[in-house]
N, C-alpha and C positions, 0 to 999 in steps of 0.2 A: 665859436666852434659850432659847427651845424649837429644837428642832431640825426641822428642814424633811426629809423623807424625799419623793424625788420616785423617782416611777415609772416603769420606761422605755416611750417611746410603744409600745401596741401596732400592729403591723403587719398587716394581711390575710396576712398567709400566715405569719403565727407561730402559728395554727392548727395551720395543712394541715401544718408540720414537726414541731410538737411532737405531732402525732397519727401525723405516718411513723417518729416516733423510740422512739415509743412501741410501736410494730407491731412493731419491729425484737426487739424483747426476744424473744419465745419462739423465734423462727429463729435470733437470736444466740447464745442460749444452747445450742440443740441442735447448732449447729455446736462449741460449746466441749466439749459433755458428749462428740461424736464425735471429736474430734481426742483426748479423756481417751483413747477406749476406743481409738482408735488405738495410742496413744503405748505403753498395757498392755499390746497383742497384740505390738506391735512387741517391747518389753521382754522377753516370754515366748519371741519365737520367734526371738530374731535370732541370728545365727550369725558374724557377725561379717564375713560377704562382700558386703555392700553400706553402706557407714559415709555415706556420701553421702545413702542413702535412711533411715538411721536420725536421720541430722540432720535432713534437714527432717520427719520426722514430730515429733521433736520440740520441733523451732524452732518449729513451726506450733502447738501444744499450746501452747508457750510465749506467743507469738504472740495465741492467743483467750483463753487466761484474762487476758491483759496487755488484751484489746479491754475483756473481760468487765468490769474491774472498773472501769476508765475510764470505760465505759458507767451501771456500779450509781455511781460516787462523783458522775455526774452527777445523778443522783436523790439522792443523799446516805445513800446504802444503805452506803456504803464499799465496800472488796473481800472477796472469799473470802482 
């Protein structure tokens, strides 16, 4: 018996998203490569009197590379 592969309908506006999702790559990723260089300077200069502002820089690092690679596995890139 052959197997039947059906396609999903396309829709007018699976376009217009899979081209804004697409646009999003090169800003998504310089926001991930800034929160890197963030997270470095933080690393380098922190002194240990502000623990609150050293979490979220690195929650937030944490944060876009977790966007980032959600984003790449949707193309089937995988992650970094």
């Amino acid at each position: 018996m052959e197997k039947i592969t059906t396609l999903p309908v396309k829709r007018p506006w699976d376009k217009k998203y899979a081209e804004a999702y697409r646009e999003m790559e090169g800003p998504l990723r310089d926001c991930v490569q800034m929160a890197r260089i963030a997270a470095d300077l933080m690393n380098d200069t922190d002194n240990g009197t502000n623990p609150k502002l050293v979490f979220a820089v690195f929650h937030l690092r944490d944060m876009m590379e977790s966007l980032e690679q959600r984003y790449r596995a949707d193309f089937g890139e995988g992650g970094t």
